[in-house]
C-alpha positions in Angstrom: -25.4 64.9 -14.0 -24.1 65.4 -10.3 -21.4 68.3 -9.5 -19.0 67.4 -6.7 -17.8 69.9 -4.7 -14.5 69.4 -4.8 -14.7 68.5 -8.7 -16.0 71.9 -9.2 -13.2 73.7 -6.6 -10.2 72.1 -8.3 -11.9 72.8 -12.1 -11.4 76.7 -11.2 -8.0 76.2 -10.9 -7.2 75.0 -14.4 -9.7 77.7 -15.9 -7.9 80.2 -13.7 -4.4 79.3 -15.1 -5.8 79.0 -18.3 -7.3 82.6 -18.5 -3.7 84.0 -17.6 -2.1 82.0 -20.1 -4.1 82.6 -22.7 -4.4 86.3 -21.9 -0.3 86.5 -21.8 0.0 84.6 -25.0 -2.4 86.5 -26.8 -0.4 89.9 -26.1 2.8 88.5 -26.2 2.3 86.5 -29.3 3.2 83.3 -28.0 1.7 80.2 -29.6 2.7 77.7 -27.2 1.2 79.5 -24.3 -2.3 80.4 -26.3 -2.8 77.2 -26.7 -2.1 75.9 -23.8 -4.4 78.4 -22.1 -7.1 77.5 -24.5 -6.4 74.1 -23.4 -6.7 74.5 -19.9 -9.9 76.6 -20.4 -11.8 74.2 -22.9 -10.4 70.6 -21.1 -12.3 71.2 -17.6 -15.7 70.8 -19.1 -15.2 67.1 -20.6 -13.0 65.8 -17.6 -15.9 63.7 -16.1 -14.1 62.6 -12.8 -11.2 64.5 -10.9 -8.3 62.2 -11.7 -8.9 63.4 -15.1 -8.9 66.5 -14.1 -5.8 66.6 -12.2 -3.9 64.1 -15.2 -4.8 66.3 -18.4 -4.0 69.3 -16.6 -1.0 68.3 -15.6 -0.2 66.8 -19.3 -1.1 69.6 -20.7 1.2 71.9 -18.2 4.2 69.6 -19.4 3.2 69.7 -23.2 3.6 74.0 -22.5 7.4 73.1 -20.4 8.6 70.9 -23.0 7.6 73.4 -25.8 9.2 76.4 -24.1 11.9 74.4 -23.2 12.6 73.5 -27.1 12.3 76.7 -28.2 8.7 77.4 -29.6 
């Protein structure tokens, strides 16, 4: 297996997010943003190429909007 630089750059960035999230909805109580958080820590190390990176991080950002935004 070959690490590109800029694959492992932009994964910090998810796992960064991620570890704020998760921290936030773990003292907080909030579901929607635990998981999320978990998400975007766990999801980095299976995205094989950076598009898939960039797509289920950004899917899983909107997942978190759209449950906020309904109430969860």
């Amino acid at each position: 297996m070959s690490f590109d630089a800029n694959w492992l750059f932009l994964s910090l960035i998810p796992g960064a997010i991620g570890s704020v999230l998760l921290i936030y909805g773990k003292k907080l109580g909030r579901f929607p943003q635990l998981f999320a958080g978990l998400a975007l820590l766990i999801y980095p190390y299976f995205a094989t190429t950076i598009a898939s990176l960039i797509l289920v991080g950004v899917a899983i950002i909107l997942a978190l909007w759209c449950a906020v935004r309904l109430g969860w």
